[in-house]
C-alpha positions, 0 to 999 in steps of 0.5 A, a space after each residue: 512544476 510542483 507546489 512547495 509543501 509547508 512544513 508541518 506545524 507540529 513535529 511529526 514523521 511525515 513518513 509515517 502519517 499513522 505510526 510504524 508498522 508493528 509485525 503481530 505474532 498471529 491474528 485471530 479470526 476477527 482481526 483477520 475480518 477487520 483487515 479484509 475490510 480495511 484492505 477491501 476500503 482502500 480503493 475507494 479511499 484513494 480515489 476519495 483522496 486524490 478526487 478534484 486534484 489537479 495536476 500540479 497538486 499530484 506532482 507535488 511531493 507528500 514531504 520533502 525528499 517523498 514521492 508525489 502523489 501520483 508516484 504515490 498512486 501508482 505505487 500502491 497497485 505495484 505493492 497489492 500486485 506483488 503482494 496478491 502473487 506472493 500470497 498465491 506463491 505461499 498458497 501453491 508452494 511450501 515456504 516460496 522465497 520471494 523475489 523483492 523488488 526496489 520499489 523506489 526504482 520503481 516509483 521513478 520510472 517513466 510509467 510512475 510519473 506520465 501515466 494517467 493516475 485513473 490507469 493505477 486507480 482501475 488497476 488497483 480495483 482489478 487487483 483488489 477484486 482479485 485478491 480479497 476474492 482469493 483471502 475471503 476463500 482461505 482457511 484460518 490454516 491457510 493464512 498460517 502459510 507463508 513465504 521467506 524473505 531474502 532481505 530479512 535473512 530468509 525469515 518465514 512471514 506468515 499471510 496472516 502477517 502479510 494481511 495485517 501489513 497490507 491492511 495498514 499500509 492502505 491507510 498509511 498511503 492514503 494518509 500520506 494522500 490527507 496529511 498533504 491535502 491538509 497542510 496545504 489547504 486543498 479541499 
């Protein structure tokens, strides 16, 4: 059973709780500084966002027709571990084109939906661990590597792109996480 969420006061895309995503050209040394600290905050900042939650209020959808707060949780760790191989594929060969993944298929199976949220937090940490250890190691020319896409027509993302994506879509996840948490009054 799951806590119906009150529709938002004002009109906003719940979607999107910080904005869309806006793909930059390149990033320079301190942007790549300040998203390494973005990506490296956002373990703790899911667990601060799911702490004292109960397990009716992780079954409860962030909007209607979204995923609950645990499929949530346990799809970021699926994201950071696609994500942390692609950067090792771009590292090791020239222009890899990846393997996509339905991450809606994802989030609905069984795993998503039973397994303890604490296992996907662990996981979450483990991978960060490796993977800012891996971005903190790359050369300013490394983060011009990168890998096609088969859904974008084979188009060339360049890690520097990817990090700046993955910086944002940690705060973006974890204000999916706040905006319900605010709505519905949950402290």
């Amino acid at each position: 059973m799951s806590v119906e969420n009150p529709e938002p006061s004002r009109r906003e895309d719940l979607r999107y709780p910080i904005g869309k995503f806006s793909w930059p050209e390149t990033v320079g040394e301190s942007e790549r500084k300040s998203m390494l600290e973005d990506l490296s905050s956002a373990p703790g900042l899911f667990r601060a966002g799911v702490k004292g939650l109960s397990k009716e209020q992780l079954d409860t959808p962030y909007r209607s027709g979204g995923w609950t707060v645990k499929q949530v949780v346990h799809h970021v760790p699926d994201s950071h571990f696609n994500a942390y191989a692609r950067f090792k594929l771009a590292l090791t060969e020239d222009e890899p084109t990846i393997k996509p993944y339905d991450q809606a298929k994802w989030a609905e199976l069984p795993d998503s939906k039973t397994v303890p949220i604490e296992v996907s937090l662990s996981l979450l940490d483990a991978i960060h661990e490796r993977w800012l250890a891996l971005l903190r190691s790359m050369s300013p020319s490394d983060f011009k590597r990168g890998f096609r896409h088969p859904e974008y027509e084979e188009k060339l993302f360049r890690l520097e792109q990817i990090l700046a994506f993955y910086a944002w879509r940690g705060k973006h996840h974890t204000a999916h996480i706040a905006s319900l948490r605010e709505r519905m009054g949950w402290k």
